[in-house]
NUTORRO-271191 format. One record per residue (C-alpha): residue in one letter; x, y, z. Coordinates in pm, whole numbers, plus 32768, in hexadecimal, padded with zeros to 4 digits. Layout:
BEGIN
> A,X,Y,Z $
...
***
This chain:
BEGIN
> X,CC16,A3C8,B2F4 $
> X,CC59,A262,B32B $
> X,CD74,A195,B23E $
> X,CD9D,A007,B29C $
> X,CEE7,A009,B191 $
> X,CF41,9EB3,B243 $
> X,CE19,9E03,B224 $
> X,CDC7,9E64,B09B $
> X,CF13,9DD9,B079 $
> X,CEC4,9CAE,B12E $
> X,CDA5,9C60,B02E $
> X,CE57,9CB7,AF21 $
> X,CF89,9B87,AF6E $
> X,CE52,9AB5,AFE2 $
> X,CDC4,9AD5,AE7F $
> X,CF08,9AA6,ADA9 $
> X,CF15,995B,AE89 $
> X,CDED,98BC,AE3D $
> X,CE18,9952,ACDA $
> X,CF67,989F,ACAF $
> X,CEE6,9755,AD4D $
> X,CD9C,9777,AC88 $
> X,CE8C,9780,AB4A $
> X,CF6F,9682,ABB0 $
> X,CDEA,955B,ABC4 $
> X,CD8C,9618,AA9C $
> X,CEEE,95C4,A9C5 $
> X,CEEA,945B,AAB6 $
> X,CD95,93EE,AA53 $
> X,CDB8,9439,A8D7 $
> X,CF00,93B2,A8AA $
> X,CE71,925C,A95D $
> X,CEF0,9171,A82C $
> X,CEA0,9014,A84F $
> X,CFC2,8F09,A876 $
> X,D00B,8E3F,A764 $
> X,D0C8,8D11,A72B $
> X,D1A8,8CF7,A603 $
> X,D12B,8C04,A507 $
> X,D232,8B6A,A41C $
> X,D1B1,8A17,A367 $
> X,D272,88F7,A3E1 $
> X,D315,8838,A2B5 $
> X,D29E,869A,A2AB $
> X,D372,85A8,A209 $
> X,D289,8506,A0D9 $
> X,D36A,83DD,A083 $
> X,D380,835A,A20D $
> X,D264,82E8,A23E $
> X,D1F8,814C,A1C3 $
> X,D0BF,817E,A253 $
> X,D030,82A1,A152 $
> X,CEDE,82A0,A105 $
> X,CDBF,8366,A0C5 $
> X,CC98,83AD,A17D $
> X,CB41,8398,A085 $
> X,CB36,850C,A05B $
> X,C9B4,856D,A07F $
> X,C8C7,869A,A083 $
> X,C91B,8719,A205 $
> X,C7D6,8707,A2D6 $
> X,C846,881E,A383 $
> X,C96C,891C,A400 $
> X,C983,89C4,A542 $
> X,CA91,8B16,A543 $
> X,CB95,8ACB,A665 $
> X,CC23,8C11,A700 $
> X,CD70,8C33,A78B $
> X,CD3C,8CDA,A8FE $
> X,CE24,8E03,A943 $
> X,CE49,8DE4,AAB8 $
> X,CEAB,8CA4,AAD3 $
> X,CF18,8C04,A96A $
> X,CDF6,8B0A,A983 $
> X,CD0F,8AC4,A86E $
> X,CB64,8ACD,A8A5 $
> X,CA40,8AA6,A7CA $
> X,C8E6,8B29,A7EE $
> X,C7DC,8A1E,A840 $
> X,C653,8A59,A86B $
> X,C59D,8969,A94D $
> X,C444,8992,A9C1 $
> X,C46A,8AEE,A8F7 $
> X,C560,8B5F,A9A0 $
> X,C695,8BB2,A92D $
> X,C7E2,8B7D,A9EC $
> X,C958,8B8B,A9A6 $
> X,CA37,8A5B,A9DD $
> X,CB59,89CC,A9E9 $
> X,CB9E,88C1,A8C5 $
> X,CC29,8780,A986 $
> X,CC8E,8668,A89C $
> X,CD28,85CF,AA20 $
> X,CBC8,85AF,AAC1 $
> X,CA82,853D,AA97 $
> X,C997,8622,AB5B $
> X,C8F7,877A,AB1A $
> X,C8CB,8816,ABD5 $
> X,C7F9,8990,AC55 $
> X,C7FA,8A89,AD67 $
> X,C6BC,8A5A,AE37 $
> X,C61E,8BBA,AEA1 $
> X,C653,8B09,B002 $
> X,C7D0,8AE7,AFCC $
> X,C85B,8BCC,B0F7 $
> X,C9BB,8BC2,B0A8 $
> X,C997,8BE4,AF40 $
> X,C9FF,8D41,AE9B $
> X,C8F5,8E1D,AE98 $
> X,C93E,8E75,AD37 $
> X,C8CB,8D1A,AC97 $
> X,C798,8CFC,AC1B $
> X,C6CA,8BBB,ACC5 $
> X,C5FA,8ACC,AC4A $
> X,C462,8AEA,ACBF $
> X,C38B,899E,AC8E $
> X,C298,89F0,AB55 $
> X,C16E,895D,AADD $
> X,C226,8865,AA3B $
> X,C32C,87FC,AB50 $
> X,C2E2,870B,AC5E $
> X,C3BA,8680,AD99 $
> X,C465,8564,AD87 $
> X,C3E5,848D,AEA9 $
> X,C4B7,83CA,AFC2 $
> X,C41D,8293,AF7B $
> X,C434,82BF,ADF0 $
> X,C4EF,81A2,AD3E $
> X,C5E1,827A,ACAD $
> X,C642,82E3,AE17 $
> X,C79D,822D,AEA3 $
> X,C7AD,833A,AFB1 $
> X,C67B,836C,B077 $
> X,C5F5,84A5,B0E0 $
> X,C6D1,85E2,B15B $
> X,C78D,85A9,B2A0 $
> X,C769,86FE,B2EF $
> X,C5F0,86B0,B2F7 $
> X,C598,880B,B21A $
> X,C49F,8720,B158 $
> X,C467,85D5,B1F1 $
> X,C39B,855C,B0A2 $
> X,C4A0,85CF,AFB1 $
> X,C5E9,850B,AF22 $
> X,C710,8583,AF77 $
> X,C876,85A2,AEC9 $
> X,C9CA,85EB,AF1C $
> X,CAC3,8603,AE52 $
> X,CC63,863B,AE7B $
> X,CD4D,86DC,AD80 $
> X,CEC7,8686,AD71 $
> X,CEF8,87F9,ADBD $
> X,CE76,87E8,AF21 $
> X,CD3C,8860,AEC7 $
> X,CBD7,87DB,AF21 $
> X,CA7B,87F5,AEF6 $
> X,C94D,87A9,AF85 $
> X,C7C3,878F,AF55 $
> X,C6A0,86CC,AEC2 $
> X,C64A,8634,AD89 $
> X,C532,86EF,AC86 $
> X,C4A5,8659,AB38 $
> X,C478,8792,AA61 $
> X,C457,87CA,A8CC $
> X,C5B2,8825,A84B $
> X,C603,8906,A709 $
> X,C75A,88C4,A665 $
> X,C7B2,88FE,A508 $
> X,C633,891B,A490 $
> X,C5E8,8787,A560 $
> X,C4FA,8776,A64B $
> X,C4CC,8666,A768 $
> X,C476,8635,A89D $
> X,C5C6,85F3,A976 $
> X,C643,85D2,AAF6 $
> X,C707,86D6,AB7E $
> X,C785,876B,ACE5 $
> X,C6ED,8879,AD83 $
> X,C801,88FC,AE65 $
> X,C79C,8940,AFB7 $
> X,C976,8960,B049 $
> X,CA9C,899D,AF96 $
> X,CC15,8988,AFFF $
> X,CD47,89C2,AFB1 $
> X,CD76,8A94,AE17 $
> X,CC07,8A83,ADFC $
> X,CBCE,8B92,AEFA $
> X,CC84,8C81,AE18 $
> X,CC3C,8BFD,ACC5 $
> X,CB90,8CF7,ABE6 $
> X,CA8B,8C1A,AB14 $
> X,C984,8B63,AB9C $
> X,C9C6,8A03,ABAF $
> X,CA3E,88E2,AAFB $
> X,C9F0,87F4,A9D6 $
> X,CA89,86BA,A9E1 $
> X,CAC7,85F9,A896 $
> X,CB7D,84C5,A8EA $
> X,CADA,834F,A905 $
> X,C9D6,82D9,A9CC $
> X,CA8A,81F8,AA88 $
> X,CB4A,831C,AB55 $
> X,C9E9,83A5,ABA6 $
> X,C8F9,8274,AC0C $
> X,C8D0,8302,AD41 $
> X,C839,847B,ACC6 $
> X,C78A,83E2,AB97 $
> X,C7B5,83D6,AA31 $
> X,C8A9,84E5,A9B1 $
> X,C7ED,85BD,A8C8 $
> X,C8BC,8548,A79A $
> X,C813,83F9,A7BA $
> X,C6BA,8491,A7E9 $
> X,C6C9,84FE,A6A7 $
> X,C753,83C8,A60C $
> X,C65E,830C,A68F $
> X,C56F,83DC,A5F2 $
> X,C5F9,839A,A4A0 $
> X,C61D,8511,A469 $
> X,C7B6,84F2,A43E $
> X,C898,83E9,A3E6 $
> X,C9A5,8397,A516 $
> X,CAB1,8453,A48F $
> X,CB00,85E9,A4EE $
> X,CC2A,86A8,A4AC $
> X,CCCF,87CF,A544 $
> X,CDA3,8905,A4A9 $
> X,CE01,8A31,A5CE $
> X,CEB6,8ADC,A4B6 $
> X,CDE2,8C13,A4CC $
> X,CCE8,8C4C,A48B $
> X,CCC9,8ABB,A4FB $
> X,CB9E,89BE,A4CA $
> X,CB1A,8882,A550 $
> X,CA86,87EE,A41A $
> X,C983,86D8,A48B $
> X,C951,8589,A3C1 $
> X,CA6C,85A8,A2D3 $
> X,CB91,8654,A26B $
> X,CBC1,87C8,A1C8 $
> X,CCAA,87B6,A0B9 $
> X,CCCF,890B,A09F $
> X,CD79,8918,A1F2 $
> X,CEAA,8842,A19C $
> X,CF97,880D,A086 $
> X,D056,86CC,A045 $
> X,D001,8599,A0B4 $
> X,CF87,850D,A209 $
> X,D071,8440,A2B6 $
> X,CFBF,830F,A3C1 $
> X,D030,827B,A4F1 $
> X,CF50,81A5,A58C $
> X,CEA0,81F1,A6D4 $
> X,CEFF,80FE,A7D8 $
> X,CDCE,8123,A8C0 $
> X,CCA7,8195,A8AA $
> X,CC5F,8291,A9E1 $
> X,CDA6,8391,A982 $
> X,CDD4,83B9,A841 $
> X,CF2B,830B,A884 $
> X,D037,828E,A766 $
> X,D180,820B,A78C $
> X,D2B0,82EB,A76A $
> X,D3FC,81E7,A6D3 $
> X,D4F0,8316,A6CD $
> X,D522,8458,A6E6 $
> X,D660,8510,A65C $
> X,D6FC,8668,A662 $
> X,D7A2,86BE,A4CA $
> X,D7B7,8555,A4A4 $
> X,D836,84CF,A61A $
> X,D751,8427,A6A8 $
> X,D764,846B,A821 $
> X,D7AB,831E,A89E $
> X,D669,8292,A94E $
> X,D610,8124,A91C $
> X,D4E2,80A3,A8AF $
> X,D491,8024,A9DC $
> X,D4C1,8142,AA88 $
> X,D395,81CB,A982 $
> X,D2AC,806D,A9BD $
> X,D2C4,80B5,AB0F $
> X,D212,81F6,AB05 $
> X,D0BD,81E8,AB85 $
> X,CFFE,8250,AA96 $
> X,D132,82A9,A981 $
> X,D0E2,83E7,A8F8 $
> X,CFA3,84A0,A937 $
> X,CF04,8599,A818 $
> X,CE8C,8698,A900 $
> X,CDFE,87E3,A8B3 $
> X,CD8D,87E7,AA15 $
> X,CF35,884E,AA72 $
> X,CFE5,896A,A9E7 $
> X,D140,88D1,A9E7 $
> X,D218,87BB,A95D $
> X,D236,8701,AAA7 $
> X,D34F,85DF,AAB1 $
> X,D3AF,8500,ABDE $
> X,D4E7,8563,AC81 $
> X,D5CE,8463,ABCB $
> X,D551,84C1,AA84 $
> X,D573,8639,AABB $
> X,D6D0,8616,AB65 $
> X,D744,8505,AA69 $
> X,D6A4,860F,A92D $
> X,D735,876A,A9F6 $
> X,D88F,8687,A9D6 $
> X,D85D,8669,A880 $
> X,D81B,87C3,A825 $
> X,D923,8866,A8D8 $
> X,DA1E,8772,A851 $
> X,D978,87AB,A6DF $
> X,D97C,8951,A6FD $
> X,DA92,8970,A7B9 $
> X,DB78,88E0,A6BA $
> X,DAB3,89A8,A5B0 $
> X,DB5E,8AC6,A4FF $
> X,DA19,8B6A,A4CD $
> X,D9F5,8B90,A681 $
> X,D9A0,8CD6,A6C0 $
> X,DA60,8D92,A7F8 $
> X,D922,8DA3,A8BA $
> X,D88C,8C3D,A89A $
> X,D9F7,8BE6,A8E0 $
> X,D9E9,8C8A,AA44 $
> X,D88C,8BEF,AA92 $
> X,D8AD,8AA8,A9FD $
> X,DA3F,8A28,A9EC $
> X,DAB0,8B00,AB14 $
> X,D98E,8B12,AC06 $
> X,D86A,8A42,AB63 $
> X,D777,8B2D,ABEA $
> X,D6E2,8AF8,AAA8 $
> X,D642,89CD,AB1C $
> X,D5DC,8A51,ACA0 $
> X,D49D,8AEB,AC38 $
> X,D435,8B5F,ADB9 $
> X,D57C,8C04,ADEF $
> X,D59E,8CA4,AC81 $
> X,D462,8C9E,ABDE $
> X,D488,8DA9,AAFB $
> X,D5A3,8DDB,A9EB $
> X,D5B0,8F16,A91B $
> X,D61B,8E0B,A7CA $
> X,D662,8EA9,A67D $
> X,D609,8E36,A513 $
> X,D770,8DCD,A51C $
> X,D749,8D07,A671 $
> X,D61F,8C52,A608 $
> X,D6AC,8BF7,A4A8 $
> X,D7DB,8B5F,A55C $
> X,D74E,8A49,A60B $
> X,D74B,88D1,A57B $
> X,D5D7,883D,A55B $
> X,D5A2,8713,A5ED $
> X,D4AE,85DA,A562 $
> X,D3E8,8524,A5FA $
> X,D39A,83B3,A554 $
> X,D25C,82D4,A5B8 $
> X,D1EA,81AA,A5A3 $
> X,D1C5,8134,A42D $
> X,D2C5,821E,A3B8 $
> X,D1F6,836F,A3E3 $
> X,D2FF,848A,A401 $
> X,D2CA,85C6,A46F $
> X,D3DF,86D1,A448 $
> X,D3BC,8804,A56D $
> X,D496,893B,A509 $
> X,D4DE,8A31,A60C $
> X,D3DF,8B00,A5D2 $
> X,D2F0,89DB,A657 $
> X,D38A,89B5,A777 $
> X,D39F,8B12,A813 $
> X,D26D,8BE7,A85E $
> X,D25D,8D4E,A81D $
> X,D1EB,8E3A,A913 $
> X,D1D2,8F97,A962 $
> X,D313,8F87,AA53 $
> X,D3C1,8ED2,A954 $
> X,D40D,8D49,A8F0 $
> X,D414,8C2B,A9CB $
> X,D442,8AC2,A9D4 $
> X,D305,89FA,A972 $
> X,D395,88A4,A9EF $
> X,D394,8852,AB4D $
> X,D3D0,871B,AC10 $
> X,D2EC,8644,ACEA $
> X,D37E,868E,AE39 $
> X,D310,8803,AE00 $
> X,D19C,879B,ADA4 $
> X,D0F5,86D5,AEB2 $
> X,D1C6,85C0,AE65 $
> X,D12A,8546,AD1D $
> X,D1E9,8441,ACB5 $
> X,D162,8430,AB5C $
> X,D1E2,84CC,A9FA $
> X,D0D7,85DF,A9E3 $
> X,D0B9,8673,A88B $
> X,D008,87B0,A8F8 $
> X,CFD4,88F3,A827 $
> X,D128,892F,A7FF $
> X,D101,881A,A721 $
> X,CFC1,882D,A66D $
> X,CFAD,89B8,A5FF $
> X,D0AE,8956,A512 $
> X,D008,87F6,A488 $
> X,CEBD,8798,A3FA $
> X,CE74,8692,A4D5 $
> X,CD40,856F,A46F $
> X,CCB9,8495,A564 $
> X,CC2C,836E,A4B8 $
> X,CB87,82C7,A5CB $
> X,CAEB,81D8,A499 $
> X,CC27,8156,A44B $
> X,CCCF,817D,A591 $
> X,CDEA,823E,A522 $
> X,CE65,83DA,A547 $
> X,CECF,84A1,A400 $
> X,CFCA,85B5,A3F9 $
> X,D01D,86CF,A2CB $
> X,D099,8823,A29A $
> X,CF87,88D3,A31B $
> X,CF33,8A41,A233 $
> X,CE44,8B2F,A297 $
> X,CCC5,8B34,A24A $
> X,CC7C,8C12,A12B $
> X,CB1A,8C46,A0FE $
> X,CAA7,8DBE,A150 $
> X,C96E,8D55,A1FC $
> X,CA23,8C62,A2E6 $
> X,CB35,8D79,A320 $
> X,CA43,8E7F,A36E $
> X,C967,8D9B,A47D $
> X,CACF,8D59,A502 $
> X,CB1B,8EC8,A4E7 $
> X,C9C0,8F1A,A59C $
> X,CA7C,8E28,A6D6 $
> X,CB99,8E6D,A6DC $
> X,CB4F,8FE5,A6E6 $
> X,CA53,8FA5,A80C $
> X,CB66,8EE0,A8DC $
> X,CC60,8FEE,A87F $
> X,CB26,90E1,A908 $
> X,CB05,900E,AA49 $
> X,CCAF,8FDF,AA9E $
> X,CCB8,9176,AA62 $
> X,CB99,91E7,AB2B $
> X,CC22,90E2,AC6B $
> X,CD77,9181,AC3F $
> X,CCFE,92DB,AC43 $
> X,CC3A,9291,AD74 $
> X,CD85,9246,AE2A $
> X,CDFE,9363,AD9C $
> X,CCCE,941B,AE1B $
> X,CCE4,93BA,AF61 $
> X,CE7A,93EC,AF83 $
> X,CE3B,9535,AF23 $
> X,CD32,957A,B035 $
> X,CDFF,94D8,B111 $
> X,CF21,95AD,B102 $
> X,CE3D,96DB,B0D5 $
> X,CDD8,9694,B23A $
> X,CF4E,9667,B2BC $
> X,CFE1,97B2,B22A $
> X,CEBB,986A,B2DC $
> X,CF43,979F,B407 $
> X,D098,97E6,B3D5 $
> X,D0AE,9964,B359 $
> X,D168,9A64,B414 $
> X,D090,9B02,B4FC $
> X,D00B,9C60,B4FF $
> X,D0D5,9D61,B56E $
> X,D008,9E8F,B625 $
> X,D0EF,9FDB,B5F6 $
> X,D099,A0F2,B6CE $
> X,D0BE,A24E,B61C $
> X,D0B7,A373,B70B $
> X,D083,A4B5,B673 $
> X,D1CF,A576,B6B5 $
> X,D0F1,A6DD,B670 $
> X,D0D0,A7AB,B79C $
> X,CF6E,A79C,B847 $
> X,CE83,A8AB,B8EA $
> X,CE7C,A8AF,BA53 $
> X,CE8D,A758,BB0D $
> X,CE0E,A683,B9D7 $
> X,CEA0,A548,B9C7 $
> X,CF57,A4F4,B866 $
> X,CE93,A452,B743 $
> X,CEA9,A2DF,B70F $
> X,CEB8,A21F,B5DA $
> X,CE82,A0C5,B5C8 $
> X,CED8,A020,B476 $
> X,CF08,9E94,B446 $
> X,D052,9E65,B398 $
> X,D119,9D11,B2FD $
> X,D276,9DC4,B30D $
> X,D342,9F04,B3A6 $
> X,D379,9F49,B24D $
> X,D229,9F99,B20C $
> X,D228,A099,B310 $
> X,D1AA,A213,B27D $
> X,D147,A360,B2F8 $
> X,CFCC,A34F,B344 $
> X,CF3B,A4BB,B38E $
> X,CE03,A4E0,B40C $
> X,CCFD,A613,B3BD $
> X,CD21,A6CB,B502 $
> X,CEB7,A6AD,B49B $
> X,CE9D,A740,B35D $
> X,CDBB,A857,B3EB $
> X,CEA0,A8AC,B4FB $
> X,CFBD,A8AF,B41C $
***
């Protein structure tokens, strides 16, 4: 009779390992929680503004849900064109859209791209509303081409397409890019593309932004507004009173490509930080509304001059807590968000730092608590402000998302002027469950990528610890019993892991001897 003792036992460990790693995706994969930001309403000053007015409050002509991305705190819409539906990117700082081409070779393989349809045509090279000429690249000689740089480094690449486009129940025919190369963020960016909202006159070359489309086609009036307190909305021809409270405070825009206004101070619990006015007129395009960048982004003398301000501000504060103290008045770590990007900040923490206000042109004043200004992640807080010098050298006040997801922000392009209020969230069930439907899917998509890296680690070190285990050890068990004539001694062979699994095997010719 046969017994392999050493390799049943072998199986056995083999199965309580994959048994414990097959536990250890199962307990990863459903605990996969989607990173949220923390949303506190910022608080805006009523009486400071001498520019108050109201916007003709209308029946909106339509409301798109904006979704709050969990892998990388950026805020996208769904938009059908050519009946097609795509996930982008809502960019109040640009003026293209723009979609993956099925012919885009370094896009992600995970977007979905746009495929000419019976209603789509090319944009030709020799079209009037072509400034570029056809693709260098030569991919199609007869086409328009675009290309287009973000202040992030990152670039794109293609040719022009006139396409019907569905937003908010409108329908026109508009000019978008097909994207043929991508660079920089956009290789990694989970949605699609891109939908820039800002004017015309930063987009001459790639066409008519698709706000203006539908302008011109008298199916909105030229006003939108924006809330990213989720579950957010981009409400198109009008405002949504039911998305703000108070009233909306103007500042002028002070040209019309950004949506740019003028900053006149900016203080930190009343002290203002000590830049000139100049010093803001000489910015070049003041400060940009962008939902296009995540972060507040300041030139270095501005951040310096308000990181002066609040340390001098806290640290003289009896309500400093011991562990801003150490980051902030010993260190200042708290500002260095590449060498300390996470904080592990209590209620406590947060509660203790000053606000800071930020006044605009016409007297608009907008007041930023702490909980504006630090973002919320799964590894804990960290700064949302950063300066120029640390983002490609922009050397403009950018207003980003750090900003907005805590205002209702109007751009009246009518009267040539940008609204802020306390922004509330949207409370109409049917608008929360479509944004529930979204945000459930992108929660869907972020798990099942993460569990496919867990997937694969998992393999992967499968495959080493099968490389790596102890070897077999071959034991030799001679049986001791005495033999008849000149018959050589019986040998076992038995696969064992350790000497300590080492027993008394008998054979059948043994036991009948014995």
């Amino acid at each position: 009779m046969s017994v392999s003792f050493g390799a049943r036992n072998t199986t056995m460990r083999q199965s309580n390992f994959l048994i414990v790693f097959g536990l250890m995706l199962v307990v990863i994969c459903a605990g996969k929680q989607p990173i949220t930001m923390m949303m506190t309403p910022r608080s805006i000053d009523p009486e400071a503004s001498a520019r108050v007015a109201q916007i003709t409050s209308k029946p909106r002509t339509g409301e798109v849900p904006i979704i709050e991305s969990f892998y990388r705190n950026e805020y996208f819409l769904n938009l059908t064109l050519g009946g097609q539906t795509f996930t982008v990117v809502v960019d109040t700082g640009s003026g293209l859209t723009a979609i993956p081409s099925s012919s885009c070779s370094t896009c992600l393989s995970s977007k979905h791209t746009y495929k000419l349809s019976t209603t789509g045509v090319l944009v030709g090279a020799g079209d009037s509303m072509c400034a570029n000429g056809a693709a260098a690249d030569g991919r199609n000689p007869l086409q328009c081409s675009f290309s287009m740089n973000y202040a992030d480094g990152s670039e794109i690449k293609g040719g022009l397409v006139q396409d019907q486009v569905e937003l908010g129940g409108m329908q026109s025919l508009v000019t978008f890019g097909e994207i043929n190369e991508v660079g920089g963020h956009f290789v990694e960016d989970e949605v699609d593309g891109i939908m820039g909202l800002s004017y015309a006159d930063l987009n001459l070359a790639n066409g008519l932004p698709i706000l203006d489309h539908l302008v011109r086609a008298d199916l909105m009036d030229d006003v939108f507004a924006m809330s990213l307190q989720q579950p957010g909305s981009l409400t198109l021809g009008g405002i949504d009173e039911s998305l703000f409270v108070g009233p909306i405070v103007w500042t002028p825009i002070i040209q019309n490509a950004f949506y740019s206004v003028r900053i006149d101070d900016i203080q930190v619990q009343g002290s203002t930080i000590g830049i000139s006015e100049e010093r803001y007129d000489a910015l070049p395009h003041g400060a940009v509304v962008d939902s296009g960048t995540t972060l507040m982004i300041f030139p270095d003398e501005i951040f310096n001059a308000w990181a002066d301000t609040l340390v001098r501000v806290y640290c003289s504060s009896d309500k400093a807590t011991a562990y801003i103290k150490t980051r902030m008045c010993d260190t200042r770590t708290f500002f260095d968000r590449s060498a300390h990007p996470n904080m592990e900040l209590s209620a406590d923490d947060i509660q203790s730092l000053p606000p800071f206000r930020m006044i605009f042109e016409g007297g608009a004043t907008v007041d930023l608590p702490a909980s504006s200004y630090l973002i919320k992640s799964s590894f804990g807080y960290h700064l949302g402000i950063d300066k120029s010098s640390n983002s490609h050298q922009i050397q403009d006040v950018m207003l980003g998302d750090v900003f907005m997801s805590y205002v209702y922000t109007v751009f009246d392009r009518q009267e040539s002027r940008v609204g802020f209020a306390e922004a509330v969230p949207h409370c109409t069930p049917g608008f929360k469950s479509t944004v529930k439907r979204l945000h459930d899917y992108d929660a869907f998509l972020i798990a099942v990528k993460w569990c496919s890296y867990v997937i694969v680690g998992l393999v992967t070190l499968s495959s080493l610890w099968y490389l790596i285990r102890p070897a077999k050890r071959v034991v030799i068990l001679a049986n001791v019993q005495p033999r008849i004539g000149n018959e050589s001694p019986e040998v076992l062979y038995t696969l064992l892991d350790s000497p300590s699994q080492l027993i008394t095997v008998a054979t059948d010719r043994d036991a009948t001897a014995r």
